[in-house]
C-alpha positions as CSV (number, residue, x, y, z in Angstrom):
1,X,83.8,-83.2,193.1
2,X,84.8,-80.7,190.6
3,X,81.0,-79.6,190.3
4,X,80.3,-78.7,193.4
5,X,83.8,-77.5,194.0
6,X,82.9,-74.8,191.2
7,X,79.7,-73.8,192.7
8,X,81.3,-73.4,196.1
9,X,84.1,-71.4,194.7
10,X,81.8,-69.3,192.4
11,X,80.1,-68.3,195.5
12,X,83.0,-67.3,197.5
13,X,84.5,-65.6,194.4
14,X,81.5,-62.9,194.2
15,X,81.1,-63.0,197.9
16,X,85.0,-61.8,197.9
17,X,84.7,-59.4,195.0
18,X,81.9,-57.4,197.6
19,X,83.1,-57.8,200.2
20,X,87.0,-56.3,199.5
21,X,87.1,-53.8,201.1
22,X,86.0,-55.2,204.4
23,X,88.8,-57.7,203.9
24,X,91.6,-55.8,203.4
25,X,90.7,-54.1,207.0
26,X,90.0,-57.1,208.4
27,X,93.5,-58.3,207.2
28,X,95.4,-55.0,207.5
29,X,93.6,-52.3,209.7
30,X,96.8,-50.1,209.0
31,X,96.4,-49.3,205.8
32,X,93.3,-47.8,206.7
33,X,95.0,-44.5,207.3
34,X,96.3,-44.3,204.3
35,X,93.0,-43.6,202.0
36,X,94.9,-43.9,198.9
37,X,96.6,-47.3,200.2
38,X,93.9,-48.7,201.4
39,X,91.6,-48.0,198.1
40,X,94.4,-49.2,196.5
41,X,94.9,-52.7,198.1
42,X,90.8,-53.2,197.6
43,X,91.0,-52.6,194.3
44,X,93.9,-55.1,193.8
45,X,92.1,-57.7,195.7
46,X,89.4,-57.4,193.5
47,X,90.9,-57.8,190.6
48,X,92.9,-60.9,192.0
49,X,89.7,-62.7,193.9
50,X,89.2,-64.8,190.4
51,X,92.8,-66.4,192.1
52,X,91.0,-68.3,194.9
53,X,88.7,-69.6,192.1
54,X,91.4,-70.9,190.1
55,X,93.3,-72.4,193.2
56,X,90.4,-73.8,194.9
57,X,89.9,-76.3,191.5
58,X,93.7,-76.8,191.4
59,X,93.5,-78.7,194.3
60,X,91.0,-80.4,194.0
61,X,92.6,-81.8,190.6
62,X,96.2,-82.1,192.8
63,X,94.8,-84.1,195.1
64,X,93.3,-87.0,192.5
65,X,95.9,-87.0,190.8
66,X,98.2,-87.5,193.8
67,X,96.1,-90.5,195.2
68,X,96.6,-92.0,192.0
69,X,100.5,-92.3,192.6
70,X,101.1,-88.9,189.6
71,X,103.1,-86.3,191.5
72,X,105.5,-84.9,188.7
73,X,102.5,-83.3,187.0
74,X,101.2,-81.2,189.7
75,X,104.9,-80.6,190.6
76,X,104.9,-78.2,187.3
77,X,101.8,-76.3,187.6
78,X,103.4,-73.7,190.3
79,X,106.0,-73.0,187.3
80,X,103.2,-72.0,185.2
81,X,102.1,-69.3,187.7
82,X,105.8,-68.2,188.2
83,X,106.2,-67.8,184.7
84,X,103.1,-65.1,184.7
85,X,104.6,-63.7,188.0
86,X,107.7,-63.0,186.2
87,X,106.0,-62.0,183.3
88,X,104.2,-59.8,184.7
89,X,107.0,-57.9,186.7
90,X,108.6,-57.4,183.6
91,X,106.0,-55.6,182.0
92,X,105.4,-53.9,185.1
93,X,109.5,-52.7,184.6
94,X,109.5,-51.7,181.1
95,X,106.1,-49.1,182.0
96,X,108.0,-47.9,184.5
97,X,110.6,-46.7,182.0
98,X,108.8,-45.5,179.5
99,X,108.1,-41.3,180.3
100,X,105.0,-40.3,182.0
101,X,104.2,-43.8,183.1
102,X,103.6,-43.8,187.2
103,X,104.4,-47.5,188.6
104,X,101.5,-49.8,188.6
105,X,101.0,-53.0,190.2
106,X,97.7,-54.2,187.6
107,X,100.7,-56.1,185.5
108,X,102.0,-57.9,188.5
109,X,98.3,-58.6,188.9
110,X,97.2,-59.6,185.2
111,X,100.3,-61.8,185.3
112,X,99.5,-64.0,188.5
113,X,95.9,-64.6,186.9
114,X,97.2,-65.6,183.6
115,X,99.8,-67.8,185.5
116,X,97.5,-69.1,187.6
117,X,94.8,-69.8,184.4
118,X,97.3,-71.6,182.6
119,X,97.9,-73.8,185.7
120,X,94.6,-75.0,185.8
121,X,94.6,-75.6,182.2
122,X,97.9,-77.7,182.7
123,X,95.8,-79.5,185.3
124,X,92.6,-79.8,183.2
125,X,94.8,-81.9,180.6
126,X,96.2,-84.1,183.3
127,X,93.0,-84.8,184.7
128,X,91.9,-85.9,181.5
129,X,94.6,-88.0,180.5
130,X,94.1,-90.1,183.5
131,X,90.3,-90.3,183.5
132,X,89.8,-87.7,186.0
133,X,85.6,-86.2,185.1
134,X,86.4,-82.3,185.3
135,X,82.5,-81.9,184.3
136,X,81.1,-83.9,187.3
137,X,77.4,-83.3,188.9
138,X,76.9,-80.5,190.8
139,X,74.5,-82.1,193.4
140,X,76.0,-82.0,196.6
141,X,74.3,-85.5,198.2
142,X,76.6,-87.9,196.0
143,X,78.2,-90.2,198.6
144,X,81.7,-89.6,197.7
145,X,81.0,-86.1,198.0
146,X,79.4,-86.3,201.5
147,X,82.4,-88.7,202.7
148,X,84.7,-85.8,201.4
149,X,82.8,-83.3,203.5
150,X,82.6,-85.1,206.6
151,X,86.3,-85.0,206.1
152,X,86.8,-81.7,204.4
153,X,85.3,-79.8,207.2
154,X,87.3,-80.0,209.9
155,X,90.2,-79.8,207.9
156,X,89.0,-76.3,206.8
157,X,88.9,-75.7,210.4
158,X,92.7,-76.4,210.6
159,X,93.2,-74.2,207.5
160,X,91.1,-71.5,208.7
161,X,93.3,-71.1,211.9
162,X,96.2,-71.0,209.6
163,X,94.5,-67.7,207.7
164,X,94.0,-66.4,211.2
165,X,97.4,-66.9,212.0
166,X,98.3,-65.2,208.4
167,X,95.9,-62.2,210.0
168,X,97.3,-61.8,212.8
169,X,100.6,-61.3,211.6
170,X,99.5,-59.0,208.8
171,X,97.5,-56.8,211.3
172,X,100.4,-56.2,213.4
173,X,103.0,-55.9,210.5
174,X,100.6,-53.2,208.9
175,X,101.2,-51.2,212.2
176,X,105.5,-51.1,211.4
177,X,107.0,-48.0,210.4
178,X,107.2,-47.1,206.6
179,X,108.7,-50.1,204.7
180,X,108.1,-52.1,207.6
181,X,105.2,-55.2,205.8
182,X,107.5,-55.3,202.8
183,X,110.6,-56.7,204.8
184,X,109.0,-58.9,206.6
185,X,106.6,-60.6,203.5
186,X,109.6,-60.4,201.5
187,X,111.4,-62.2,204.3
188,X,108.6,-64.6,204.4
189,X,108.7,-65.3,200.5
190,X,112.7,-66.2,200.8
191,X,112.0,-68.5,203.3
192,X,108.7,-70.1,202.1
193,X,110.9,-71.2,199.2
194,X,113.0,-74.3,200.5
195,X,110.0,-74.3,202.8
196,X,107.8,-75.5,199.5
197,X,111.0,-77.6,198.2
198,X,111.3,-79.2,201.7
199,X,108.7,-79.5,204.1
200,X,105.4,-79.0,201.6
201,X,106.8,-81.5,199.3
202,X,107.9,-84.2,201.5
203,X,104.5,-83.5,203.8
204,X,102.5,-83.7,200.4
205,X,104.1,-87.0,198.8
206,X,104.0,-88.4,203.1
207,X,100.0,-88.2,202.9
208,X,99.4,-90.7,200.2
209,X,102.1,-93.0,201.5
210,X,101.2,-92.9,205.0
211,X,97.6,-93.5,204.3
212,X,98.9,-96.7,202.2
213,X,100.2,-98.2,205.1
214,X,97.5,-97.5,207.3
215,X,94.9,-99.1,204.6
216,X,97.5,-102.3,204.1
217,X,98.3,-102.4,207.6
218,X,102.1,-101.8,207.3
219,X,104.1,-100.9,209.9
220,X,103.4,-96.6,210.0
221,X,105.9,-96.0,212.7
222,X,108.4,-96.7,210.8
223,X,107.3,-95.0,207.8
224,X,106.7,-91.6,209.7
225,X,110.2,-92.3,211.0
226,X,111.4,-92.3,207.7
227,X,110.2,-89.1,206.4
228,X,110.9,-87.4,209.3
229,X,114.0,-88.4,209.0
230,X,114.3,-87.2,205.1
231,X,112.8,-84.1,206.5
232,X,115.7,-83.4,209.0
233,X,118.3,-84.4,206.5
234,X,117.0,-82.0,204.0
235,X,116.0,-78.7,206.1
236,X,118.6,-78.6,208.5
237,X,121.2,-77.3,206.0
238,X,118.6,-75.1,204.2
239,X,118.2,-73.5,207.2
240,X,121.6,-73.1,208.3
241,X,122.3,-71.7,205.1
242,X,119.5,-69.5,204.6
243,X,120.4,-67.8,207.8
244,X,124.6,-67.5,207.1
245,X,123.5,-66.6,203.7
246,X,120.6,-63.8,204.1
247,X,122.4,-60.7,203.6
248,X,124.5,-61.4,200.4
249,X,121.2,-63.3,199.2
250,X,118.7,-60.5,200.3
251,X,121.6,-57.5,198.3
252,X,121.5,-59.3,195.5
253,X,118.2,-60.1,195.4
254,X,116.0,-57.0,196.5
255,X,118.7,-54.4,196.9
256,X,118.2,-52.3,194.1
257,X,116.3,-49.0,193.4
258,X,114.6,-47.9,196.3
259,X,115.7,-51.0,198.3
260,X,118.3,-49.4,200.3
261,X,120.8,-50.3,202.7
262,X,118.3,-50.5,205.5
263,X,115.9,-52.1,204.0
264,X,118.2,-54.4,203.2
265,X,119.4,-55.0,207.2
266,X,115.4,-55.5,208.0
267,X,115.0,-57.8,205.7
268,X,118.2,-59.5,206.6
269,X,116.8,-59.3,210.3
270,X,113.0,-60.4,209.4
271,X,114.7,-63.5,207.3
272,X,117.2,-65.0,210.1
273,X,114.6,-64.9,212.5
274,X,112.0,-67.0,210.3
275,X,115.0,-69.5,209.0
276,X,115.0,-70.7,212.6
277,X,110.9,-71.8,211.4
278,X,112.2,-74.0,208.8
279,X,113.0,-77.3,211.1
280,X,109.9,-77.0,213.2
281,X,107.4,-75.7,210.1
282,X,108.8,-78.7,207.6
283,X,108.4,-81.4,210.7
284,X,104.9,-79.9,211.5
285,X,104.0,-80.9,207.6
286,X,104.4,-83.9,208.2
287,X,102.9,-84.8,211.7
288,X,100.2,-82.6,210.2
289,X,99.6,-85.3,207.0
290,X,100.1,-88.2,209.6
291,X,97.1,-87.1,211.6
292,X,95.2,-86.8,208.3
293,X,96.5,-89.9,207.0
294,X,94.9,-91.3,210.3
295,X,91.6,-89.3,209.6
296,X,92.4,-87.3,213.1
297,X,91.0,-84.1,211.8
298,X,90.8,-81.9,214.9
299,X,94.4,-82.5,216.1
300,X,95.9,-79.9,213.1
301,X,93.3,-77.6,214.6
302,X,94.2,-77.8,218.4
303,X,97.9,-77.6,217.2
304,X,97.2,-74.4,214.9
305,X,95.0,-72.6,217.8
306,X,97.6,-73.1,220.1
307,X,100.4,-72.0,217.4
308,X,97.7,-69.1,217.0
309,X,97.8,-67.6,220.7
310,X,101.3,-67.8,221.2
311,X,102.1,-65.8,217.8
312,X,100.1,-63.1,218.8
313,X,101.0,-62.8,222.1
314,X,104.4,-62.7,221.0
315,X,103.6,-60.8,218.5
316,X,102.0,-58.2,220.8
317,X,105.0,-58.0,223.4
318,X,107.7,-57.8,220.1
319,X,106.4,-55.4,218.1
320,X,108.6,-53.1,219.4
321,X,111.6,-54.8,217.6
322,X,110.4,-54.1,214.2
323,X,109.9,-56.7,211.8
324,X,112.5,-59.1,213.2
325,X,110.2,-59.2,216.3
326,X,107.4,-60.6,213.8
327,X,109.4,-63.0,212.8
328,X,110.5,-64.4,216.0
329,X,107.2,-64.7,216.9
330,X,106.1,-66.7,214.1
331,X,109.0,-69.4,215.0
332,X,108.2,-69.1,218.6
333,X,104.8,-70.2,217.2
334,X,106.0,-72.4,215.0
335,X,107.7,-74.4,217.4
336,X,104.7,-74.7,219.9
337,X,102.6,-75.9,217.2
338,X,105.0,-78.3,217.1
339,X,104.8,-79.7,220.6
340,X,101.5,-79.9,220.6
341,X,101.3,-82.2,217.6
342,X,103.7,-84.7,219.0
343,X,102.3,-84.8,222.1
344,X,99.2,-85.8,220.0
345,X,100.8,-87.9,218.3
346,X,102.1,-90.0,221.2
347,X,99.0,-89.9,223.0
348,X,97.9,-91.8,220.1
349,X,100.1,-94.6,220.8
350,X,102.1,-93.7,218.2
351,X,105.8,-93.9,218.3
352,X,107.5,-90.9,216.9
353,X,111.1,-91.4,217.0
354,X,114.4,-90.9,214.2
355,X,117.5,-93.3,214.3
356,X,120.5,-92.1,216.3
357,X,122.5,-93.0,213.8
358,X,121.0,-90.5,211.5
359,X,120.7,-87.9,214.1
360,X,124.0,-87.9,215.2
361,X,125.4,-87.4,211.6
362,X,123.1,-84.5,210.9
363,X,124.0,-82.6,214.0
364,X,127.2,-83.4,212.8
365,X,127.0,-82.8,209.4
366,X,125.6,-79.1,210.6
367,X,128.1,-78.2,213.0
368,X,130.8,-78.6,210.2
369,X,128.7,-76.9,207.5
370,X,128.6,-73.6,209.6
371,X,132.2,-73.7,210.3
372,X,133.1,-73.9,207.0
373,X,130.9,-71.5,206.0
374,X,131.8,-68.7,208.9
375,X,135.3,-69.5,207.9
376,X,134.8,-68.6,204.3
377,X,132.4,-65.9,204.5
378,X,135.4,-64.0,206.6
379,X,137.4,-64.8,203.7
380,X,135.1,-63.3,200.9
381,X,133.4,-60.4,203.4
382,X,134.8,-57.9,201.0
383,X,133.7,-59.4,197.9
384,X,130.5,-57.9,195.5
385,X,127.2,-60.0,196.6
386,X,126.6,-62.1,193.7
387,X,130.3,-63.7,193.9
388,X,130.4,-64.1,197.9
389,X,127.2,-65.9,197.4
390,X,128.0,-68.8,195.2
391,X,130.9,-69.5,197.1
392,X,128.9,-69.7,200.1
393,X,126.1,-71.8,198.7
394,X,128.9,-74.1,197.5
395,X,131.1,-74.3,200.4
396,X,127.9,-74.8,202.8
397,X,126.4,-77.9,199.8
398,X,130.2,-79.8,199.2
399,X,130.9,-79.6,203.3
400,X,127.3,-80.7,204.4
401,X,127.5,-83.5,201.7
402,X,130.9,-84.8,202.4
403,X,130.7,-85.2,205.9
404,X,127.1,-86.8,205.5
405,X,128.5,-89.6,203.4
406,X,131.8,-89.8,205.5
407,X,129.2,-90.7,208.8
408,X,127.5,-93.0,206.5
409,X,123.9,-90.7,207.1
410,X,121.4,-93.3,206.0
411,X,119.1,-90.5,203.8
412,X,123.2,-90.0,202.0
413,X,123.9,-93.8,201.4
414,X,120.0,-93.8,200.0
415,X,120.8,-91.0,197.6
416,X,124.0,-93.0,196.6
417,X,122.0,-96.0,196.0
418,X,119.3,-94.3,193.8
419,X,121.8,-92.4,191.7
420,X,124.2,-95.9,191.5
421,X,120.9,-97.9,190.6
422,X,120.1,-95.3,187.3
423,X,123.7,-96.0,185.8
């Protein structure tokens, strides 16, 4: 596999590197009237194609690894690439100090490829370690490698609906006033991050499991119950306080330098809209891996095409409200992707269905985290951003928590089991 996923790569790599400046219109016609910008953003993308290289043999290497039951490792690899990301800005910080020196984004650059080198090293090893061949045959006819691509290829289908989807909201965003694309991508990047915590996690350590059960013949309803269920448990109060939480979060964050106050309220705008996208996005990981799981390859694409038309449609009739327009239309989207992929689901003969009992304590569970936390953000309006923060991130945890064990929330009394079972 890792043969002919380098040759595949390799191809698309200097295919990308020519073709850059096609791409960035293609992604963002907008910055076409800016000559500078748009020479700019091709050069960048050349220098950061080698990425998709890197990424591509990542996960190939994640996904062996995973179907041999070793998730912690992979787990660290993003780390690695934040580390150069970080790395990177830095450097990128101290130039911009020093006299003379115009601001640059080739550090920010050089430190996502060195982050992202070292992850595939850190992968390499692990590979290794578990008798994973990273030097395998290039020749395409192997028959694990044509079962993989009688699988693969559809799949890419589903993907490549999700890049249109990521085109079609860059296109329009590139159209917003000045300022306009980095509000909403950083509004997307906030959000993406209990998005990766929650619903990529739980829909990447689901797949294995689910397929399991299918291959032993265990009872799959019940185990797509159950990670639903985690799923609600866990994004519902991320959400909640992602959205109560934005503005303190997004000043604290971003609102320095040339990040000013309106920035700020568009970001703050742009980032409530999308936290609404965290229940339906994190749930449609998972029915997304159960179709997988059950080698149903074109139901991820109907749901994404679907998902597709009604962002852009939205997207078309919204762009009037700035980037919080945007942003509603991707959880519009969002939540008819979601639709669709449980009426699949069902159509299946598959029962898709949570416990009451664990419903009813969520909703409950919510409804007193977001009076508790309206009730103390009145309190703390006045105070600095970092300060108002942690209290709210610790009011909104301690209330969700306690009145999810007080209901006895199954996914709570689980938790208290583990942590009891490791004293």
């Amino acid at each position: 596999m890792f043969g002919v996923a380098r040759v595949v790569l390799l191809l698309v790599l200097v295919g990308g590197v020519i073709a850059a400046g096609p791409l960035v219109w293609a992604f963002a016609a907008g910055f076409a009237r800016d000559p500078a910008l748009y020479a700019d953003a091709t050069y960048l993308l050349r220098v950061l194609f080698p990425f998709i290289y890197f990424m591509g043999l990542i996960g190939v290497g994640m996904g062996l690894l995973h179907v041999r039951g070793r998730f912690v490792v992979p787990a660290v690899g993003p780390m690695l690439l934040n580390i150069g990301l970080i790395a990177g800005a830095g450097v990128a910080w101290w130039r911009m100090q020093q006299p003379g020196q115009d601001a640059s984004a080739n550090p920010l650059a050089i430190g996502v490829l060195a982050g992202v080198a070292a992850w595939w090293l850190w992968m390499r090893v692990a590979a290794t370690r578990q008798q994973i061949d990273v030097r395998s045959s290039i020749w395409p006819l192997q028959p694990e490698v044509r079962h993989v691509g009688r699988l693969l290829l559809p799949a890419l289908a589903g993907l490549s609906v999700y890049q249109l989807q990521v085109i079609v909201g860059t296109q329009f965003a590139s159209f917003l006033p000045e300022g306009g694309f980095t509000c909403l991508w950083y509004a997307d990047r906030l959000v993406q991050f209990p998005m990766a915590m929650v619903g990529t996690a739980v829909a990447t350590v689901a797949l294995p499991v689910l397929s399991n059960a299918r291959v032993k013949g265990g009872d799959t309803d019940e185990a797509l119950s159950d990670v639903l269920q985690f799923s609600t448990f866990v994004v519902v109060p991320a959400a909640i306080g992602l959205y109560i939480v934005r503005e303190p979060l997004i000043d604290l964050v971003f609102g320095w330098g040339h990040f000013d106050d309106r920035a700020v309220a568009r970001t703050a705008a742009a980032t409530g809209a999308l936290a609404v996208s965290l229940v339906p996005g994190a749930l449609n990981r998972v029915l997304t891996a159960n179709l997988y799981s059950e080698e149903r390859m074109a139901g991820p694409i109907v749901a994404g095409a679907a998902a597709l038309i009604v962002q852009a449609l939205c997207s078309w009739q919204w762009l009037e409200q700035d980037v919080e327009g945007l942003a509603r239309a991707i959880a519009v989207a969002s939540v008819a992707q979601l639709l669709v992929l449980t009426v699949l689901a069902r159509r299946s003969g598959q029962r898709i269905a949570m416990p009451l009992r664990g419903v009813a304590a969520t909703i409950a569970a919510a409804v007193c985290m977001v009076g508790a936390l309206q009730g103390v953000d009145r309190a703390v309006a006045s105070w600095t951003a970092g300060p108002r923060l942690a209290i709210l991130v610790a009011t909104g945890i301690a209330a969700y928590a306690v009145i999810a064990v007080a209901l006895r929330h199954p996914e709570a009394q689980r938790l208290i089991q583990r942590f009891s079972s490791r004293r």
